[in-house]
Structure formats: structure tokens, C-alpha cells
MARFIDO-129230 format. One record per residue (C-alpha): residue number from 1; x negated, y negated, z negated. Coordinates in steps of 0.5 Angstrom, whole numbers. Example, Ala and Ser with C-alpha at 12.3 -4.5 7.8 and 13.67 -1.06 7.14 Angstrom:
2
> resi;xx;yy;zz
> 1;-25;9;-16 .
> 2;-27;2;-14 .
//
This chain:
417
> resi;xx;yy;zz
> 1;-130;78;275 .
> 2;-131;72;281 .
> 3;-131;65;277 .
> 4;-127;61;278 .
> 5;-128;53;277 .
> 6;-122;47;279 .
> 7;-124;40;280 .
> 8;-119;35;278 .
> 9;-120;28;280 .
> 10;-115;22;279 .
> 11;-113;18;286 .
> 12;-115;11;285 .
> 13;-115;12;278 .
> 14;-117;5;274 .
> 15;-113;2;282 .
> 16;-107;6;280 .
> 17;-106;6;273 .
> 18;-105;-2;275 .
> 19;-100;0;281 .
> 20;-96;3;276 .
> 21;-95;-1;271 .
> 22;-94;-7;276 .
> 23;-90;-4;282 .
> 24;-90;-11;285 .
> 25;-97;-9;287 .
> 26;-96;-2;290 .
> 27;-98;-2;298 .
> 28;-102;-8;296 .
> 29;-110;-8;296 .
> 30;-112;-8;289 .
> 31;-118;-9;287 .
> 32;-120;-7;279 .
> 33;-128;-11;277 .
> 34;-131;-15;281 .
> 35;-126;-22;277 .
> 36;-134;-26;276 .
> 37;-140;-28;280 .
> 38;-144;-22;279 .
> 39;-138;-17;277 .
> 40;-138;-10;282 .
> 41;-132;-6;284 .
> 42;-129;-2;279 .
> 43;-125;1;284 .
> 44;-120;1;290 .
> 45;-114;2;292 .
> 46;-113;6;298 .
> 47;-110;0;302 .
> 48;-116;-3;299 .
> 49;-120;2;302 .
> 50;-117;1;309 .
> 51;-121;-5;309 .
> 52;-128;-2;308 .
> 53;-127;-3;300 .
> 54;-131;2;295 .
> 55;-133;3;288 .
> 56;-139;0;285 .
> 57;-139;-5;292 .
> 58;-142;-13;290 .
> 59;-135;-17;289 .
> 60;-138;-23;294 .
> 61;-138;-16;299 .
> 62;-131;-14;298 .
> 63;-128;-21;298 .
> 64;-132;-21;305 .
> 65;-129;-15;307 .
> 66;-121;-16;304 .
> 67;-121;-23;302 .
> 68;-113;-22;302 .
> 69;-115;-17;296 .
> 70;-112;-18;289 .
> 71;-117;-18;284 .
> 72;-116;-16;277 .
> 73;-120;-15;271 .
> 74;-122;-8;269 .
> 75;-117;-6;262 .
> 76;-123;0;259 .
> 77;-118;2;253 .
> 78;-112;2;257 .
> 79;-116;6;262 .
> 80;-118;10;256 .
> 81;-112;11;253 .
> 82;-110;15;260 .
> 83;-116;19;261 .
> 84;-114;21;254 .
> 85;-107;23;256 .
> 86;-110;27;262 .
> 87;-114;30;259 .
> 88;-110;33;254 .
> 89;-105;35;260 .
> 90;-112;39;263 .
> 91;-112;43;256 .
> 92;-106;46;257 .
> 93;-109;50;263 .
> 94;-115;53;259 .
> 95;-120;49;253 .
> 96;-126;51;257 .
> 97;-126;43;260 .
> 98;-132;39;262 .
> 99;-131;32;262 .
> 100;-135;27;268 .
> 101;-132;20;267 .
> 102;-125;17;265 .
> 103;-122;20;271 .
> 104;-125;27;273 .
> 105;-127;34;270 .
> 106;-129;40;271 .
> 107;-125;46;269 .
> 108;-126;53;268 .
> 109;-120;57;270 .
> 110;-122;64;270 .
> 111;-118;66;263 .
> 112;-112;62;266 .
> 113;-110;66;272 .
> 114;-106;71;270 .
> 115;-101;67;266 .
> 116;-100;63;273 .
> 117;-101;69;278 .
> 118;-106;65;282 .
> 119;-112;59;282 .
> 120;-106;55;288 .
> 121;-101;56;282 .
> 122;-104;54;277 .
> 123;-107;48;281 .
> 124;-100;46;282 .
> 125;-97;46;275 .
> 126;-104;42;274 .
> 127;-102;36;279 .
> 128;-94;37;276 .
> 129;-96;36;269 .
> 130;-101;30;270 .
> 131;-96;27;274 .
> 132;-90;28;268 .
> 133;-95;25;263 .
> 134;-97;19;267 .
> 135;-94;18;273 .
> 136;-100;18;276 .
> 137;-103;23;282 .
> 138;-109;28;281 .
> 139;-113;31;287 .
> 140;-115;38;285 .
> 141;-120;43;288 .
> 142;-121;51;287 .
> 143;-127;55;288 .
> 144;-132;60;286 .
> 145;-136;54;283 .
> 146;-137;47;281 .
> 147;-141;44;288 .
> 148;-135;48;293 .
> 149;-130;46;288 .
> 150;-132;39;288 .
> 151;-134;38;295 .
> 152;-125;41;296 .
> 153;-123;37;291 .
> 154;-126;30;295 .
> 155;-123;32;303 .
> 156;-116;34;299 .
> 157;-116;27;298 .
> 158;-111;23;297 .
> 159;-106;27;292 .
> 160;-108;33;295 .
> 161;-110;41;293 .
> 162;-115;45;297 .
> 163;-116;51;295 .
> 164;-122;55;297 .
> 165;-123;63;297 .
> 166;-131;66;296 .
> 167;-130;68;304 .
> 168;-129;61;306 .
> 169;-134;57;303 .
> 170;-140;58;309 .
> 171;-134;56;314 .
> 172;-133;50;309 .
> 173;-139;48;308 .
> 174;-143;49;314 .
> 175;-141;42;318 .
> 176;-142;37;312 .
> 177;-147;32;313 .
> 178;-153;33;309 .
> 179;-151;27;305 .
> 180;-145;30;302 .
> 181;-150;35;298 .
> 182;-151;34;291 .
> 183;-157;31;288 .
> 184;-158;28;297 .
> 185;-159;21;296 .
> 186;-160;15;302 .
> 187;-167;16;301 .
> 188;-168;24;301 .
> 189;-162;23;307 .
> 190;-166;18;311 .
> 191;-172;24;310 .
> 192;-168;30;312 .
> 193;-165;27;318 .
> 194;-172;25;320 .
> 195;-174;32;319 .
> 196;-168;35;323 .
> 197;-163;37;318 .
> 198;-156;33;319 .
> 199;-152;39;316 .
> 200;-151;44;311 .
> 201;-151;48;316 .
> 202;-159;46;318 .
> 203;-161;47;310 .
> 204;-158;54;309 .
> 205;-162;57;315 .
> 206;-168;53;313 .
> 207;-174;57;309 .
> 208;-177;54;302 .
> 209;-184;53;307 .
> 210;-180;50;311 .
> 211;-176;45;307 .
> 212;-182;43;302 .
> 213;-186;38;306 .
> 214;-180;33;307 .
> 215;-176;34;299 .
> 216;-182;37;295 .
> 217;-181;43;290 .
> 218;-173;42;291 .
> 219;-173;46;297 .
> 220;-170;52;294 .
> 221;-165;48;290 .
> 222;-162;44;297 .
> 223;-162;51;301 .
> 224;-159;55;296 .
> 225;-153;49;293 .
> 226;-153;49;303 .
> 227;-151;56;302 .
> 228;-146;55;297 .
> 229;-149;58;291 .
> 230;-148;54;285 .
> 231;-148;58;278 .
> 232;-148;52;273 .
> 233;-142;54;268 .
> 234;-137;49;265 .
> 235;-140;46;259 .
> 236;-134;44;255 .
> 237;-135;39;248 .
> 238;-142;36;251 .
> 239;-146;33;245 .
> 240;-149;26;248 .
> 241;-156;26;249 .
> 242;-156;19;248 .
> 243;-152;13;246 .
> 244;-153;6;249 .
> 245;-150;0;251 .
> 246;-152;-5;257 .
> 247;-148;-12;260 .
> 248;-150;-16;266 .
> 249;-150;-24;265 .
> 250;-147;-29;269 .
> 251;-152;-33;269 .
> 252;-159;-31;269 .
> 253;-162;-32;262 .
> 254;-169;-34;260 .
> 255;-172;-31;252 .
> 256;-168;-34;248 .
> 257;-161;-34;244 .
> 258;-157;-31;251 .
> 259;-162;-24;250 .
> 260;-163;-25;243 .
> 261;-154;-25;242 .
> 262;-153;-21;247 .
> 263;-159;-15;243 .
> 264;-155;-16;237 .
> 265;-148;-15;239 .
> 266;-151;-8;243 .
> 267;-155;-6;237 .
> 268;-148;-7;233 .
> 269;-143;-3;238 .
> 270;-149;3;238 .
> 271;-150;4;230 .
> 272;-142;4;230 .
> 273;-142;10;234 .
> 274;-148;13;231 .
> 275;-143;13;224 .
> 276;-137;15;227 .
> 277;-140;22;230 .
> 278;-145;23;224 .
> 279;-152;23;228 .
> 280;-158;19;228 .
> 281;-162;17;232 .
> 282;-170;17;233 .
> 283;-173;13;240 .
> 284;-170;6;241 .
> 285;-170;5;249 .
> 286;-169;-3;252 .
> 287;-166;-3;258 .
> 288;-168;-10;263 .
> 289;-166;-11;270 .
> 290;-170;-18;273 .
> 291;-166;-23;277 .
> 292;-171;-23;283 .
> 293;-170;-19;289 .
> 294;-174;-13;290 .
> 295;-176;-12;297 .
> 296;-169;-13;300 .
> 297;-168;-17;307 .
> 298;-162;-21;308 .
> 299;-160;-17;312 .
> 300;-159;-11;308 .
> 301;-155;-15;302 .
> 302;-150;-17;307 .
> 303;-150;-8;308 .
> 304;-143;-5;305 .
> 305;-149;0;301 .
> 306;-152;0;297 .
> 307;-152;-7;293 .
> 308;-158;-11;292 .
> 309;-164;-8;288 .
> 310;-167;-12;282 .
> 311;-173;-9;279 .
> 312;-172;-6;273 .
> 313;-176;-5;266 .
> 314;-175;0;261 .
> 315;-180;0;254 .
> 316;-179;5;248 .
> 317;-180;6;241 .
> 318;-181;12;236 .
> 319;-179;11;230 .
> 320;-182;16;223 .
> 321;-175;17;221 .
> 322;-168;17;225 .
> 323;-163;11;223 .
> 324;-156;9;225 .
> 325;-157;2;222 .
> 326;-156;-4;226 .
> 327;-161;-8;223 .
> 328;-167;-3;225 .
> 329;-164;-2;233 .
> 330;-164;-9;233 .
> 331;-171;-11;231 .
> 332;-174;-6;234 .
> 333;-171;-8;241 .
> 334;-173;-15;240 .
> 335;-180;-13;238 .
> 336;-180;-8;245 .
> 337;-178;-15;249 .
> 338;-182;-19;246 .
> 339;-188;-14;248 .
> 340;-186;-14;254 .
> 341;-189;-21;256 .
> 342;-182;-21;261 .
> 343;-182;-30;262 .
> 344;-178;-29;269 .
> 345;-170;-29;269 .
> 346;-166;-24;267 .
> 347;-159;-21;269 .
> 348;-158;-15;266 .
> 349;-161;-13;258 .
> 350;-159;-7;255 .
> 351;-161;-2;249 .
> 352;-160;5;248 .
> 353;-162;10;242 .
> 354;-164;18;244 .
> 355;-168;24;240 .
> 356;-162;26;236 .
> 357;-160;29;230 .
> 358;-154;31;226 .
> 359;-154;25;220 .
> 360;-152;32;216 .
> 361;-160;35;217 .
> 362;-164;30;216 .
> 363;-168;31;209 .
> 364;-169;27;203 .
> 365;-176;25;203 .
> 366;-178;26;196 .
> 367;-184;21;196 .
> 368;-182;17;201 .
> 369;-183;8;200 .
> 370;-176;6;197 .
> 371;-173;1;202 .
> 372;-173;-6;203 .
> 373;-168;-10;200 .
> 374;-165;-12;206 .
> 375;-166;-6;209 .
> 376;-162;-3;203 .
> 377;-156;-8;204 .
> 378;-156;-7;212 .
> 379;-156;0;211 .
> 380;-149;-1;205 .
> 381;-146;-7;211 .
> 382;-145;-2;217 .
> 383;-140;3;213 .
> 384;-137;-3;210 .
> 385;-136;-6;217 .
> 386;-133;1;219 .
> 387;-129;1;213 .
> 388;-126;-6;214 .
> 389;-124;-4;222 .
> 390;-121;3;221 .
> 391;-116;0;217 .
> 392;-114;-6;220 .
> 393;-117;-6;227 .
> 394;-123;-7;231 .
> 395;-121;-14;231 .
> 396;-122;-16;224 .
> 397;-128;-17;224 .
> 398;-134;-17;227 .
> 399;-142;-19;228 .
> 400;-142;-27;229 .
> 401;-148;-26;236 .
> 402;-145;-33;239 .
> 403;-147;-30;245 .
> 404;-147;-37;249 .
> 405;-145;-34;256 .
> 406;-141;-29;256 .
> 407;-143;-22;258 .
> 408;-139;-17;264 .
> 409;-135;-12;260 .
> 410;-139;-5;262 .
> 411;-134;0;266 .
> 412;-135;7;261 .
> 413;-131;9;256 .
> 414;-135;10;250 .
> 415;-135;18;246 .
> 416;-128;18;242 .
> 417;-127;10;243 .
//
């Protein structure tokens, strides 16, 4: 049987949710994020966008293109709890459902099809139901799979369906710019437009030889995804392979207590979640983005994309047993920046923990050291402090970091929070 895969992407989504719950903004250029000095753009109305405004642009950007623009701070939980209300709308049309990001998914619909007769009325249903449930609109697109449905979905837009038949994928894909492929980034854009492929049109004919010189050992994957030819299945209920947590300063902090408070607060917000999804976690990344410039003339500051670079660091470490302890990530962290030797500003830190296990599969030691009394007692406080919060809420209590700048909320939801 032909697959068939609908993309579902909600219009304006964080924008839209703030439309609806203030109907004195609708029409109006709204503008979620950007609220600081070094905010970005979580997203953009579409009379925003009129004005040139997307997301992940700089907010000094934005101001400059639509400085009549309503900024609002981004509401992540509020913005979750609709996600989860959608996606829960999405489940009633097959369980077989790949979540992106708060606001878009991929659904396998191929089961589905004969209760609703077609992929077109099933999509309709799916619009109808998420604007019952939310009143908010979702763009939809159907196809043979996830790049074609993808790409329909993206020109139906605003509140639109567009539904794509395995005859007419070549005729809908042949005109797009390169830049519209998949896994196509400015920098491979710039070298294939240099090469004299412009369109999806160009790639498809192409042979491999012919590719590799400009994209390497990609040739075979662009040429094919040009054709239209995308066998990636939807991936329903995807384990994470990592759990991390980042924030840009304000103010460009130095060694001292900002990284140190800033370390602390994210080592805490990871090995909760670690608890609460029963893993653990074997390698502890640290994550740091330098307040310098790297290799950007004013001119291309002032460019609408992309935004400044800021050279970036990352150092790793392995530990001999896996942990979802705090004071572990924690201390690792800090031990990882202090042998980075970095003295210069930074804007950005963050931790992340990988190599994954199920909390249920790891091994007693039987001739393991015992731990540390600290260790004994930080491994005790987690659950506790877990406890405490699922009773009376994540306000109740929390770790006392004293951050003394305050840190730029990230723009992602969390698993399950």
C-alpha cells in the first residue's frame, strides 16, 4: 500500500495563541521573544511578517524592520499546554504521530484513510477538530512522504491543505530553489548556485559524479530527496537521545558566580528530568558561545539572515557510571570550563547529558567503593526535591543559584513538561 504522510504545522503558532487570548491584538504586528537586549524572535504574526519579520531573527533586527511591532515575552508552559492539547486532537486521527517541536508533526495516515474515505478528508477533519479544540488554525499537507508533505504543507500556508498525489510530486517539486531541499544550508545553497544548480529540477537530473565535487558524499541523498524520493518513516514516541539545557546572558559574563549559578540551575533543571523519565546519563557536554564576533562585517550584521555567529566551544566528559545526580553534572561542568582555560566574555553557557541508559538497567556493582557521604546525601535530595514539587508545585521550592543576571528563557519545550 502507497504510504501516505500529512504534516500538520500550526500558523504563527506562539503569535497566534496571544492573538486569541487578546483579541485587541489581532490584525496587529505581534512579535513573541526578542523582550531583551540579546532576545531573538520566537515568532511572528503574519501582519508581522509583512514587515520582513521571521523567527530566530535578533530582536534589534526586528525593531528595525517593524519598530510599530507589539513585543511580548514568550509564555513556554502556556504555549505547551496548547501543544499538548493539539497533539492530542492529532491522536484521534492515527497514534502513529512524530512530533517536531511544539507547533508541528508528522503523521502517518495510511491506517486512517479508509474511515474518512480520502487523505483530503481526513486532513479536513484534522483542521476542524484543531480549531474546535483551540481555536486556532493548522496548515496541513498530504503526500506520498515526509519531504513532499512537508514542503505542501509550508506553500498552503496560512490555514491552508494542500494535497499531493504520487503523479504530481515531480511537477511540484521541480521549480523550487535548491534552498528549499532539505538538509540545503546557505553554505551548500551558495556552492550549488555556484555549480549551476538553482532548482530541484537541476539536482534531479544530475549524476552522483557529477554532484560530488560541489556537496561531497551527499550527492546521491540531494539528487534523490530532488527527485521526490524520501523512505524515512514516521518515528512515533522517539526516546531522546540527549537532555540539555542552555541560556543566553544579558550581560556578557566573565569566570565567576554568573557561569557558576547559571552551571548550577541547569545541572538541577537536567537531573530532574532524568528522574522523571527513569534514564541516566553517562557523558556531560558543556556548551559555551563567545561574546566576540567571529568573522562578520557590519555589513552582514545588519542582513535579516542569518544572525551574528559567535564562535562556539563545546568539551565532553565520560563518567565510569551513569548518574542523574545534580551535584555530579554540576561539578563535572565546572571542572569541564575550568580546563577550558576560556578568560574572554561569554553570552551563552549550557550543559547537556547523552550516552543514555534506563535507570532500571543499570547494574549493581558488587565490589564497588561506597559513595561519599555528600554524594550519598545529593543522590537522597533529588528525589526529595521531586517529591516536594509534585505535591505542592515547581514553585515550592527550588535551588538557591543566585544567579545574579538574569538569564533569557529557552524557547523549547521540555520532554513531558
Amino acid at each position: 500500500m502507497q504510504r501516505v504522510i500529512l504534516h500538520a504545522d500550526m500558523d504563527a503558532f506562539f503569535a497566534s495563541i496571544e492573538e486569541r487570548d487578546r483579541p485587541e491584538l489581532r490584525g496587529l504586528p505581534v512579535i513573541v521573544g526578542a523582550v531583551s537586549a540579546r532576545g531573538v524572535v520566537a515568532a511572528a504574526s503574519y501582519a508581522a511578517r509583512k514587515f520582513g519579520v521571521r523567527s530566530a531573527m535578533p530582536g534589534f533586527r526586528a525593531r528595525e524592520l517593524c519598530p510599530q511591532g507589539i513585543f511580548l515575552p514568550s509564555d513556554i508552559q502556556k504555549y505547551a499546554r496548547v501543544s499538548d492539547q493539539i497533539h492530542g486532537v492529532f491522536a484521534e486521527f492515527t497514534p502513529l504521530i512524530e512530533p517536531l517541536a511544539l507547533d508541528e508533526a508528522f503523521l502517518d495516515i495510511t491506517g486512517s484513510l479508509q474511515q474518512y474515505g480520502s487523505a483530503r478528508e481526513l486532513a479536513l477533519a484534522l483542521k476542524r477538530r484543531v480549531r474546535e479544540e483551540t481555536q486556532l488554525a493548522v496548515s496541513c499537507g498530504v503526500a506520498p512522504n515526509k519531504l513532499v508533505a512537508k514542503l505542501a504543507c509550508s506553500l498552503g500556508k496560512p490555514d491552508g491543505l494542500y494535497c499531493v498525489e504520487p503523479h504530481e510530486v515531480r511537477a511540484l517539486l521541480d521549480p523550487l530553489p535548491v534552498r528549499r531541499l532539505f538538509g540545503v544550508g546557505p553554505v551548500t545553497e551558495e556552492a550549488l548556485l555556484g555549480a549551476g544548480f538553482t532548482t530541484f529540477a537541476d539536482l534531479a537530473r544530475a549524476e552522483p559524479a557529477e554532484l560530488a565535487p560541489v556537496v561531497g558524499d551527499r550527492a546521491a541523498e540531494l539528487i534523490a530527496l530532488a527527485r521526490g524520493e524520501d523512505d524515512r518513516p514516521v518515528v512515533a514516541d522517539r526516546a531522546a537521545k540527549s537532555y540539555g539545557e542552555e541560556n543566553t546572558f544579558e550581560r556578557d559574563q566573565r569566570a565567576g558566580d554568573g557561569i557558576t549559578h547559571a552551571l548550577t540551575s541547569h545541572a538541577h533543571a537536567i537531573a530532574r528530568r532524568l528522574r522523571r523519565d527513569g534514564v541516566l546519563g553517562r557523558t556531560v557536554t558543556l556548551k559555551l558561545r563567545l561574546a566576540r564576533r567571529h568573522g562578520v562585517s557590519q555589513a552582514r550584521v545588519a542582513m535579516t539572515h542569518p544572525a551574528p555567529r559567535y564562535p562556539l566551544r563545546t568539551r565532553s566528559r565520560s563518567l565510569e557510571r551513569p548518574t542523574d545526580d545534580a551535584a555530579v553534572i554540576r561539578r563535572i561542568a565546572l571542572a569541564l570550563f575550568e580546563e577550558s582555560g576560556i578568560t574572554e566574555p561569554v553570552r551563552l553557557v549550557g550543559i547537556s547529558v547523552s550516552n543514555l541508559i534506563a535507570a532500571s538497567d543499570q547494574q549493581l556493582e558488587l565490589f564497588a567503593e561506597p559513595a561519599a557521604a555528600s554524594e550519598q546525601r545529593s543522590q537522597k535530595l533529588g528525589p526529595a526535591l521531586d517529591a516536594i514539587r509534585a505535591r505542592f508545585g515547581d514553585g515550592a521550592i527550588g535551588v538557591a543559584s543566585g544567579a545574579p543576571d538574569k538569564l533569557t528563557p529557552t524557547s523549547r519545550k521540555k520532554r513531558g513538561e
